[in-house]
C-alpha positions, -999 to 999 in steps of 0.1 A, spaced: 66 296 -514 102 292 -499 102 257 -515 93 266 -544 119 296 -552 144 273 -535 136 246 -563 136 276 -595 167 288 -582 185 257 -581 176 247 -618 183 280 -629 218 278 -613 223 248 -623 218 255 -658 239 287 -657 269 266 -640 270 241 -669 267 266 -695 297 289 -677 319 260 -673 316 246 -712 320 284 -722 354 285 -694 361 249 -710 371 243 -669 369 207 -655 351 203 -627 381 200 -604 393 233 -618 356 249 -613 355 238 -577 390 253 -573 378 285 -587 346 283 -562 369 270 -530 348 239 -532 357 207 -527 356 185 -556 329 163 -545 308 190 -531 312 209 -567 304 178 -586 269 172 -566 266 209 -578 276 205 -611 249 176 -614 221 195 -601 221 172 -569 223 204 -546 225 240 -543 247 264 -535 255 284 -506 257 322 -502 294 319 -505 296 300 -536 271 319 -553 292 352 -545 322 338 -558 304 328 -593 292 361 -599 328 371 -592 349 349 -610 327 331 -637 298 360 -646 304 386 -674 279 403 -664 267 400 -627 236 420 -630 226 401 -664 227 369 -643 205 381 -610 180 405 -639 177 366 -654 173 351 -614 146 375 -609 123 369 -638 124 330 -630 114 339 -593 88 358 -605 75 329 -631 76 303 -600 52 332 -583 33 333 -607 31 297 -617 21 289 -575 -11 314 -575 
């Protein structure tokens, strides 16, 4: 099941990142020096080639979210599709 949130998670953040960063009309270079990433780790990010860590995620909700609880209320219901899609 781990797998499987950790998969949902990182297509829903991915999708949330692009969207954010269009909206914040930010370059990637800028987006990973709003993050404190480093560019290539953001750009791997930024083309759904990883996920991100605890930190990163923090920071987001900080500095790019316009509404934090919006965001995790949205997180939540696509964890509990993935649940619902594995039984």
């Amino acid at each position: 099941m781990r797998k499987l949130y950790q998969k949902s998670f990182k297509k829903f953040f991915y999708n949330d990142l692009i969207k954010t960063r269009a909206k914040m009309k930010y370059t990637q270079a800028q987006m990973a020096s709003l993050l404190e990433m480093d560019d290539r780790s953001y750009a791997e990010l930024d083309h759904g080639n990883s996920c991100c860590s605890a930190l990163t995620l923090v920071l987001y909700l900080i500095y790019c979210c316009n509404d934090p609880m919006a965001f995790l209320e949205s997180l939540r219901k696509v964890l509990e599709a993935a649940e619902d899609d594995a039984a």
